[in-house]
N, C-alpha and C positions, 0 to 999 in steps of 0.2 A: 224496894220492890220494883218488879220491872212486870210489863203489860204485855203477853206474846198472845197471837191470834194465830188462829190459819187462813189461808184464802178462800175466799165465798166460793169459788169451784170445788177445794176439797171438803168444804164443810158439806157443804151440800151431797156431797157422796158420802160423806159421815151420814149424814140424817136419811137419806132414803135408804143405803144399805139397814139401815136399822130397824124400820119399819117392819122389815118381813122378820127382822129376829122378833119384836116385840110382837108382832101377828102370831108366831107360832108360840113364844113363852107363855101367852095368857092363854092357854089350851091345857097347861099343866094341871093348874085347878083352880078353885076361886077363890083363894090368896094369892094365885099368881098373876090374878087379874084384877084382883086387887091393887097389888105391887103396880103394873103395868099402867092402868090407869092413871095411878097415881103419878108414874113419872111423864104420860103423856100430856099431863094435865102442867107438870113443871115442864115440860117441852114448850108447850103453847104460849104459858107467862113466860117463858126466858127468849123465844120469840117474839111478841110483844114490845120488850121490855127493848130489845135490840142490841144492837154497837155498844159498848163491850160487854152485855152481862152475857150475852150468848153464848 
């Protein structure tokens, strides 16, 4: 098994470009903010958690 990461400059453009998808997804309905929640809430712990779970 090998360990591949991205650089903290693109991840970081990973994670705020997404923020405005997930702002607009959880508007679909309240399963999808359900959904939404729920992965902002894994977003938070895999931030936390840091270098390499993230």
């Amino acid at each position: 098994m090998e360990l591949t990461s991205l650089p903290e400059d693109e991840w970081n453009k990973i994670i705020n470009n997404s923020e405005s998808f997930w702002d607009e997804t959880f508007k679909i309905s309240p399963r999808a903010k359900k959904v939404v929640d729920a992965f902002k809430l894994y977003a938070q712990t895999m931030d936390k958690a840091g270098y390499p779970y993230r």
